[in-house]
N, C-alpha and C positions, 0 to 999 in steps of 0.2 A: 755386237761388241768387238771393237780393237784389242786386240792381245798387246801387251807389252812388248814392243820391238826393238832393237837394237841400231838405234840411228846412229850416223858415224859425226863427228863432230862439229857438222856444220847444219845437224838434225835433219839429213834427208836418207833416204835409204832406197836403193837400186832395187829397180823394178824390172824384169825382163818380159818381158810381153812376145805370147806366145798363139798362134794360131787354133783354135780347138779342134778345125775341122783336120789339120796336117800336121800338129805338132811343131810348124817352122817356126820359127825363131823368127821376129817379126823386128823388132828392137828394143832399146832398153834406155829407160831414163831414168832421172832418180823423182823420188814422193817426200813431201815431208810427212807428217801429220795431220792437216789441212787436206794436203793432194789426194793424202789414203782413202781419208774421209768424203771426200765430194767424191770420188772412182767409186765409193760404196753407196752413197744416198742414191745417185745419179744414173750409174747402171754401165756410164762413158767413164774412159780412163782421163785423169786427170793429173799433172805434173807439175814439175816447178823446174822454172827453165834457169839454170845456172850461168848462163850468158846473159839474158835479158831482164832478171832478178824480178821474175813475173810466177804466174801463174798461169798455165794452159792448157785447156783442156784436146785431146787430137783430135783434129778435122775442123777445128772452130774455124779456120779459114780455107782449109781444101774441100770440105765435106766428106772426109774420108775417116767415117770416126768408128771407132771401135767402141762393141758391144761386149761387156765384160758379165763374162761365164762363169769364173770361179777366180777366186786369189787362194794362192797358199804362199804360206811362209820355210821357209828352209830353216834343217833342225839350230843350227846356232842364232837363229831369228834376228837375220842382217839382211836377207834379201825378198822379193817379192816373187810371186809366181802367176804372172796375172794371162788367162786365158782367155783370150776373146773370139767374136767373131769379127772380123778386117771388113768394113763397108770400104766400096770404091776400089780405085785404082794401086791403091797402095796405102802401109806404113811407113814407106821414107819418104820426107820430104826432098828429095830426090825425083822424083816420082816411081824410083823402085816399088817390087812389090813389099820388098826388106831391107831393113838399113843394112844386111849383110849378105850383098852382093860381090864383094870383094875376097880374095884368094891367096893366102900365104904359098908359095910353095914351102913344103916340108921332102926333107931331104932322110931319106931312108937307110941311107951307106953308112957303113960302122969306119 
């Protein structure tokens, strides 16, 4: 059973997709309804691409697909928490192992 979630006005709601075995932060896309629900029947995380106004499921073309562990929802129930195990080479289509490879400097000095 889907709990009642808080989708934002274009009815999709951010997923952040996370490693089970290390906790990394692996990337994040958004789910509608549909997405949540196939990510759950299927066991594979499943999305809705906002650029190509599709549906996709990860790895359908790299074979790097992710096997989902557990989803939680955060207490104002607007985000997803989706744990998986990462097949293959990576979650970015980059060929990173993380869409978050890249480094802000932050500046310490008062």
């Amino acid at each position: 059973m889907i709990p009642e979630l808080k989708y934002n006005d274009k009815g999709l709601i951010p997923a952040i997709i996370q490693d089970i075995k290390n906790n990394e932060v692996l990337m994040m896309a958004y789910m509608d309804r549909t997405a949540l629900k196939r990510t759950i029947e299927t066991g594979r995380t499943h999305f809705w691409s906002r650029s190509r106004q599709k549906y996709w499921m990860k790895g359908e073309t790299s074979g790097n697909v992710q096997i989902v562990k557990e989803i939680f929802y955060d207490c104002d129930e607007d985000t997803l928490l989706v744990r998986v195990q990462q097949t293959g080479s990576g979650a970015c289509h980059t060929g990173n192992r993380t869409c978050f490879y890249r480094q802000l400097t932050v500046s310490n000095e008062k």
